[in-house]
C-alpha positions in Angstrom: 0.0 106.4 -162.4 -0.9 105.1 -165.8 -0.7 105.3 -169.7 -1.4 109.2 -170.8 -4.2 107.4 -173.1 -5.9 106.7 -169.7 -6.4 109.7 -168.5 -9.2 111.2 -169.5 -11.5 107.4 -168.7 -10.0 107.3 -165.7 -11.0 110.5 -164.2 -14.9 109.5 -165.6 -14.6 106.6 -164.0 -13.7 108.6 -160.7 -16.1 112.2 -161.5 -18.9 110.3 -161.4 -18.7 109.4 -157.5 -17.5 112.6 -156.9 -13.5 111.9 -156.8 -10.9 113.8 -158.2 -7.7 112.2 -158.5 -4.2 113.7 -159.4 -3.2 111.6 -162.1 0.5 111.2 -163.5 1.3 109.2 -166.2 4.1 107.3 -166.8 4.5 104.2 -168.8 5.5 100.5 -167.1 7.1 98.9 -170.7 9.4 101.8 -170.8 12.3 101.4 -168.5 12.4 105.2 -168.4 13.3 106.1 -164.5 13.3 109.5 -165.4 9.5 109.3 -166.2 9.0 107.7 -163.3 10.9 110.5 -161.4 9.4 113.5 -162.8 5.6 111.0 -162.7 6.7 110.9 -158.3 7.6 114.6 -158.1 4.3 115.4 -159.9 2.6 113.8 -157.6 4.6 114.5 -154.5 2.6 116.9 -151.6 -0.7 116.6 -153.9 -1.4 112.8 -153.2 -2.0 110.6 -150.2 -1.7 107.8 -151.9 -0.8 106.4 -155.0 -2.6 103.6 -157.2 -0.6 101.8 -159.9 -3.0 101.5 -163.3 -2.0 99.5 -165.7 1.1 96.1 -165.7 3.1 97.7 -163.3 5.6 95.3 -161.2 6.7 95.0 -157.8 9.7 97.1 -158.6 7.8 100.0 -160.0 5.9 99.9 -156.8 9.0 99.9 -154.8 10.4 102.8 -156.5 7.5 105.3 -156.5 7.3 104.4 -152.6 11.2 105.1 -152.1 10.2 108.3 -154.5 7.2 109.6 -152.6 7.1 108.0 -149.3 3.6 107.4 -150.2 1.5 104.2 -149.4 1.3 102.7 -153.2 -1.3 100.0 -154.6 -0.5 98.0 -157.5 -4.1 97.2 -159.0 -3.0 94.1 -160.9 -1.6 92.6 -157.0 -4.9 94.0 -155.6 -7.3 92.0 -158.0 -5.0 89.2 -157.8 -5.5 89.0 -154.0 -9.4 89.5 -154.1 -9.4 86.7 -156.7 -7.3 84.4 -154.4 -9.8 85.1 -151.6 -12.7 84.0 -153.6 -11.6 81.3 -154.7 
């Protein structure tokens, strides 16, 4: 999930090694769980796996799993954890 202004980089940045992601957007300032709902059910039985783009939190990752029963992956925690291993 990320910011609709994303969307169109985003699946470049995928195309180009031959990946074609299901993209929902939805944003993570807005404390809008309806977006977030209708963002899940979009992507619900197309997706086996979702990746958080953007300042998502903890919770939002907790609440698209509980949503979609879908393994998530919060890119800001993921980059966070590579850094830690680095350094």
């Amino acid at each position: 999930m990320l910011l609709q202004e994303q969307i169109v980089s985003l699946k470049n940045k995928f195309q180009q090694y031959d990946l074609y992601p299901v993209i929902a957007s939805v944003s993570p300032y807005a404390n809008d769980m309806e977006a977030f709902e209708k963002a899940c059910r979009e992507l619900k039985g197309k997706a086996n796996m979702i990746l958080l783009v953007c300042m998502y939190t903890e919770e939002s990752r907790r609440i698209v799993e509980e949503k979609t029963s879908l393994p998530i992956i919060l890119s800001n925690a993921l980059m966070a954890k590579l850094i830690s291993k680095m350094i």
